[in-house]
N, C-alpha and C positions, 0 to 999 in steps of 0.2 A: 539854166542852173545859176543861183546866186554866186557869187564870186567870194564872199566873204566866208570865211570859217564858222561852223557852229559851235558857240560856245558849250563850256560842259555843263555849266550853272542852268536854269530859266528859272525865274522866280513871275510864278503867277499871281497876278491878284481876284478879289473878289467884291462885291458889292459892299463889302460891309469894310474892308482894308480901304478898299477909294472915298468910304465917307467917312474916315477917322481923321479929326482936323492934323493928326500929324501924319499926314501921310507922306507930302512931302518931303519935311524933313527924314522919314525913316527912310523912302524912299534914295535921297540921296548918302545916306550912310552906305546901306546896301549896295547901292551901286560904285560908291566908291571904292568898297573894302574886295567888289567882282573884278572893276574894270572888266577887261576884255574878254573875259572869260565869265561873264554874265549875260544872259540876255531877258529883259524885262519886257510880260506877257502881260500890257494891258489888256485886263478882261472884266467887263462890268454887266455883266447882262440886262439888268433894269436899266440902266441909264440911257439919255438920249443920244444920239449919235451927234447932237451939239456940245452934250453936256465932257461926251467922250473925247472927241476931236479939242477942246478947251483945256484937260488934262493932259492930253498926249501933247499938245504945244506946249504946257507949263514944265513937264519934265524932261521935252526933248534936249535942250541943251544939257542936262546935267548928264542926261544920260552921254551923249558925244564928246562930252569931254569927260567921261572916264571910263570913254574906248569899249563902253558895253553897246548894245542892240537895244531897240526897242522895236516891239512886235504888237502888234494890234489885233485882240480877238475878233473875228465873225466879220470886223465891218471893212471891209476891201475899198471903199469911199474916205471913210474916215485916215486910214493911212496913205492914200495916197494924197489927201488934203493935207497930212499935217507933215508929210515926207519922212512917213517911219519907215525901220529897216524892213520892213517885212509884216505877214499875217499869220495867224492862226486859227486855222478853219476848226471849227465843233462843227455838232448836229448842229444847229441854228443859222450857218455857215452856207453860203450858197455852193452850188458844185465846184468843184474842186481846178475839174477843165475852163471851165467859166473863170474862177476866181484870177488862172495863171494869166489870161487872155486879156485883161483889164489891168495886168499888173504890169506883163512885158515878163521879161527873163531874168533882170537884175535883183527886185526885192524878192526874199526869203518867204520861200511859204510853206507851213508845215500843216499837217492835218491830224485831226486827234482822229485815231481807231480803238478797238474795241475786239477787236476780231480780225483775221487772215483776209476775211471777205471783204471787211470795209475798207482795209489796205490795199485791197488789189484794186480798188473802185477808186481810185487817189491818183487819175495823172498829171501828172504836174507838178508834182509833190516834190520839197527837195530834202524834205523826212516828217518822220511820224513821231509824232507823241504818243506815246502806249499804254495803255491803262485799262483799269486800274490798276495796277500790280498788288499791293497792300491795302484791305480795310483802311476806312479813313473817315474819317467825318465830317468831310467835305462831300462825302458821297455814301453817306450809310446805308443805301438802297443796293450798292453794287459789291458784291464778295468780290476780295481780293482774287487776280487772276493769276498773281505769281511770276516769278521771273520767267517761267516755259516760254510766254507768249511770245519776247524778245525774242527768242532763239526761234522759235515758227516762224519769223516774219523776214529772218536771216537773208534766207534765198530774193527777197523782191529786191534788192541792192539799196536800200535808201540808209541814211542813220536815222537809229530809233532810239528816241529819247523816255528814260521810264518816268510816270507819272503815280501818283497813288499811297500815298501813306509811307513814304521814303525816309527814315531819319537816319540818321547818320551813321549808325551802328549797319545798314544796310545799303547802303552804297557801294560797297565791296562785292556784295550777291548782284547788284542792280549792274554794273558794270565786265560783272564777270559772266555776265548773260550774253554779253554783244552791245549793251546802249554805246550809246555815243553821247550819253548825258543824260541828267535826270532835273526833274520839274518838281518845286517843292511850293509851296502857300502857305501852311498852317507853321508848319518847321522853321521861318523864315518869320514872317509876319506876328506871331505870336511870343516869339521872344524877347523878351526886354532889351537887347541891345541886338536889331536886326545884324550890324555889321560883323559881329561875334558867331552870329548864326552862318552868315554865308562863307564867313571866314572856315567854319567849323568844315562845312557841306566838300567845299573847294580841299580842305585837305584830307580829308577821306577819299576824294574822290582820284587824287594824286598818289595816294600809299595803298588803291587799290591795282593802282598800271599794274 
Protein backbone atom coordinates (compact mmCIF):
# COMPACT_ATOMS: atom_id res chain seq x y z
CA UNK A 1 0.00 0.00 0.00
CA UNK A 2 1.13 3.53 -1.11
CA UNK A 3 2.29 5.52 1.84
CA UNK A 4 1.14 8.75 0.47
CA UNK A 5 -2.52 10.27 1.01
CA UNK A 6 -5.02 10.25 -1.78
CA UNK A 7 -5.78 13.49 -2.89
CA UNK A 8 -9.42 14.65 -3.17
CA UNK A 9 -8.91 16.60 -6.62
CA UNK A 10 -7.43 14.09 -9.97
CA UNK A 11 -7.71 15.95 -12.86
CA UNK A 12 -7.40 13.79 -16.00
CA UNK A 13 -6.28 14.65 -19.33
CA UNK A 14 -7.11 13.55 -22.76
CA UNK A 15 -5.60 13.46 -26.36
CA UNK A 16 -6.78 16.61 -27.34
CA UNK A 17 -5.74 18.71 -23.59
CA UNK A 18 -2.02 17.18 -24.19
CA UNK A 19 -1.95 18.58 -27.81
CA UNK A 20 -3.12 22.21 -26.94
CA UNK A 21 0.22 24.21 -27.21
CA UNK A 22 -0.80 25.68 -23.78
CA UNK A 23 -0.97 22.82 -21.87
CA UNK A 24 1.77 23.36 -19.91
CA UNK A 25 1.22 26.47 -19.01
CA UNK A 26 -2.49 25.59 -17.83
CA UNK A 27 -1.27 22.68 -16.51
CA UNK A 28 0.84 24.50 -14.03
CA UNK A 29 -1.74 26.92 -12.95
CA UNK A 30 -3.90 23.97 -12.03
CA UNK A 31 -1.46 22.38 -10.21
CA UNK A 32 -0.64 25.14 -8.35
CA UNK A 33 -3.94 26.56 -7.21
CA UNK A 34 -4.30 21.95 -5.99
CA UNK A 35 -1.07 21.60 -4.63
CA UNK A 36 -1.39 18.71 -2.42
CA UNK A 37 -4.56 18.05 -2.74
CA UNK A 38 -4.39 17.40 -6.53
CA UNK A 39 -3.37 14.50 -8.29
CA UNK A 40 -2.58 14.85 -12.07
CA UNK A 41 -3.93 11.70 -14.41
CA UNK A 42 -1.62 11.62 -17.40
CA UNK A 43 -3.76 10.06 -19.92
CA UNK A 44 -3.20 10.22 -23.63
CA UNK A 45 -4.36 7.13 -25.47
CA UNK A 46 -3.05 7.84 -29.04
CA UNK A 47 0.22 8.77 -28.04
CA UNK A 48 3.51 6.91 -28.05
CA UNK A 49 4.89 5.72 -24.96
CA UNK A 50 8.08 8.10 -26.04
CA UNK A 51 5.94 10.73 -26.73
CA UNK A 52 4.12 10.13 -23.12
CA UNK A 53 7.19 9.44 -20.89
CA UNK A 54 8.70 13.20 -22.67
CA UNK A 55 5.46 14.90 -21.10
CA UNK A 56 5.53 13.24 -17.85
CA UNK A 57 9.34 14.31 -17.51
CA UNK A 58 8.43 18.20 -18.70
CA UNK A 59 5.61 18.46 -15.92
CA UNK A 60 7.29 16.27 -13.29
CA UNK A 61 8.98 18.97 -11.37
CA UNK A 62 6.12 21.43 -11.56
CA UNK A 63 4.02 18.95 -10.30
CA UNK A 64 6.58 18.07 -6.98
CA UNK A 65 6.97 21.29 -6.26
CA UNK A 66 3.33 22.01 -5.67
CA UNK A 67 3.11 19.01 -3.49
CA UNK A 68 0.40 17.43 -5.91
CA UNK A 69 0.99 13.59 -7.59
CA UNK A 70 1.37 12.70 -10.75
CA UNK A 71 -0.25 9.41 -12.07
CA UNK A 72 0.41 7.94 -15.39
CA UNK A 73 -2.48 6.18 -17.53
CA UNK A 74 -2.20 2.29 -18.67
CA UNK A 75 1.52 2.66 -19.12
CA UNK A 76 3.30 0.98 -15.81
CA UNK A 77 6.90 1.26 -18.06
CA UNK A 78 6.37 4.83 -18.73
CA UNK A 79 6.04 5.81 -14.87
CA UNK A 80 8.48 3.95 -13.64
CA UNK A 81 10.94 5.55 -16.25
CA UNK A 82 9.98 8.91 -15.60
CA UNK A 83 9.48 8.29 -11.45
CA UNK A 84 5.78 9.23 -11.25
CA UNK A 85 3.90 8.86 -8.16
CA UNK A 86 1.78 6.15 -9.30
CA UNK A 87 -0.75 4.54 -12.24
CA UNK A 88 -3.82 4.30 -13.62
CA UNK A 89 -4.99 1.22 -14.98
CA UNK A 90 -8.32 1.49 -17.72
CA UNK A 91 -9.45 -1.32 -19.96
CA UNK A 92 -6.24 -0.91 -22.06
CA UNK A 93 -4.26 -1.35 -18.81
CA UNK A 94 -2.58 -4.69 -18.24
CA UNK A 95 -3.72 -6.86 -15.12
CA UNK A 96 -4.00 -5.27 -12.23
CA UNK A 97 -1.95 -8.18 -10.12
CA UNK A 98 0.65 -7.82 -12.92
CA UNK A 99 0.77 -4.11 -12.82
CA UNK A 100 1.32 -4.18 -8.59
CA UNK A 101 4.25 -6.68 -9.14
CA UNK A 102 6.38 -4.48 -11.57
CA UNK A 103 5.67 -1.53 -9.52
CA UNK A 104 6.70 -2.75 -5.86
CA UNK A 105 4.33 -1.43 -3.04
CA UNK A 106 5.38 2.22 -2.86
CA UNK A 107 3.69 3.93 -6.16
CA UNK A 108 -0.18 4.50 -6.13
CA UNK A 109 -2.12 2.48 -8.23
CA UNK A 110 -5.68 2.90 -8.98
CA UNK A 111 -8.02 1.02 -11.32
CA UNK A 112 -10.95 2.32 -13.26
CA UNK A 113 -14.24 0.07 -12.76
CA UNK A 114 -17.38 -0.01 -14.04
CA UNK A 115 -19.10 -2.50 -12.04
CA UNK A 116 -18.96 -4.63 -8.55
CA UNK A 117 -17.35 -7.37 -10.82
CA UNK A 118 -14.49 -5.39 -12.32
CA UNK A 119 -13.62 -4.27 -8.74
CA UNK A 120 -13.55 -7.23 -7.12
CA UNK A 121 -11.09 -8.51 -10.10
CA UNK A 122 -8.53 -5.39 -9.00
CA UNK A 123 -5.90 -6.82 -6.58
CA UNK A 124 -3.49 -4.67 -5.69
CA UNK A 125 -5.55 -1.87 -6.13
CA UNK A 126 -4.91 0.96 -3.47
CA UNK A 127 -8.48 2.33 -5.01
CA UNK A 128 -10.85 2.68 -7.69
CA UNK A 129 -12.00 5.29 -10.06
CA UNK A 130 -15.73 4.78 -10.41
CA UNK A 131 -17.71 5.58 -13.28
CA UNK A 132 -19.41 6.79 -14.90
CA UNK A 133 -21.38 8.40 -12.44
CA UNK A 134 -22.98 11.27 -14.76
CA UNK A 135 -23.62 11.55 -18.67
CA UNK A 136 -20.68 13.31 -20.17
CA UNK A 137 -19.30 13.83 -23.18
CA UNK A 138 -16.23 12.38 -22.69
CA UNK A 139 -18.15 9.14 -22.89
CA UNK A 140 -21.54 9.69 -24.60
CA UNK A 141 -21.84 5.97 -25.32
CA UNK A 142 -22.01 5.26 -21.45
CA UNK A 143 -25.47 6.28 -19.23
CA UNK A 144 -24.65 7.75 -16.32
CA UNK A 145 -24.58 5.17 -13.38
CA UNK A 146 -25.32 7.47 -10.48
CA UNK A 147 -23.94 7.85 -7.25
CA UNK A 148 -25.46 3.97 -5.95
CA UNK A 149 -22.41 2.46 -7.48
CA UNK A 150 -20.05 4.20 -4.75
CA UNK A 151 -22.15 2.98 -2.14
CA UNK A 152 -22.06 -0.99 -3.74
CA UNK A 153 -18.49 -1.02 -3.76
CA UNK A 154 -18.42 0.32 0.00
CA UNK A 155 -17.86 -3.27 1.37
CA UNK A 156 -14.47 -4.07 -0.82
CA UNK A 157 -12.55 -1.48 1.65
CA UNK A 158 -10.67 0.61 -0.93
CA UNK A 159 -11.28 4.66 -1.57
CA UNK A 160 -13.37 5.15 -4.48
CA UNK A 161 -12.90 8.09 -6.37
CA UNK A 162 -16.14 9.28 -8.55
CA UNK A 163 -15.56 9.88 -12.30
CA UNK A 164 -18.07 10.99 -14.98
CA UNK A 165 -19.79 14.16 -15.68
CA UNK A 166 -19.05 15.76 -12.08
CA UNK A 167 -19.42 19.75 -11.77
CA UNK A 168 -19.48 21.27 -9.10
CA UNK A 169 -22.87 21.78 -8.01
CA UNK A 170 -22.55 17.75 -7.62
CA UNK A 171 -19.82 17.18 -5.60
CA UNK A 172 -21.71 17.20 -2.54
CA UNK A 173 -24.05 14.03 -3.87
CA UNK A 174 -20.51 12.61 -5.23
CA UNK A 175 -19.03 12.60 -1.79
CA UNK A 176 -21.88 12.00 0.24
CA UNK A 177 -21.95 8.57 -1.63
CA UNK A 178 -18.65 7.34 0.15
CA UNK A 179 -15.90 8.80 -2.55
CA UNK A 180 -12.96 9.64 -1.37
CA UNK A 181 -12.56 12.18 -4.32
CA UNK A 182 -13.62 12.95 -7.54
CA UNK A 183 -11.86 13.02 -11.16
CA UNK A 184 -12.82 15.77 -13.51
CA UNK A 185 -11.42 16.64 -17.36
CA UNK A 186 -13.88 18.70 -19.20
CA UNK A 187 -14.83 20.77 -15.69
CA UNK A 188 -11.14 21.65 -15.42
CA UNK A 189 -9.67 21.73 -18.83
CA UNK A 190 -12.39 23.60 -20.57
CA UNK A 191 -12.38 26.57 -18.43
CA UNK A 192 -10.76 29.71 -19.26
CA UNK A 193 -8.94 29.98 -16.16
CA UNK A 194 -8.18 26.23 -15.16
CA UNK A 195 -6.90 27.33 -11.69
CA UNK A 196 -10.40 29.16 -10.90
CA UNK A 197 -11.91 25.79 -11.97
CA UNK A 198 -9.85 23.60 -9.47
CA UNK A 199 -10.09 26.21 -7.00
CA UNK A 200 -14.07 26.03 -7.55
CA UNK A 201 -14.02 21.81 -7.42
CA UNK A 202 -11.57 21.80 -4.01
CA UNK A 203 -14.29 24.10 -2.21
CA UNK A 204 -17.18 22.24 -2.89
CA UNK A 205 -15.62 19.43 -2.15
CA UNK A 206 -14.62 20.93 1.52
CA UNK A 207 -18.31 22.42 2.43
CA UNK A 208 -19.53 19.12 1.41
CA UNK A 209 -17.48 17.18 4.75
Amino acid sequence: MAARALPPLHLVTDDAVLADPRFSERARAALIAGGSELALHLRGPALSGRRLFTLAEQILPTVTAAGALLLINDRVDVALACGAHGVQLGARGIPTADARRLLGDRPLLGVSVHSVEEAQAAPGADFLLVGTLFATASHPERAGAGTQILQRLADLGLPRVGIGGITPERVAEVRRAGAAGIAVLSGVWEADEPEVAVEGYLTAWKRAA
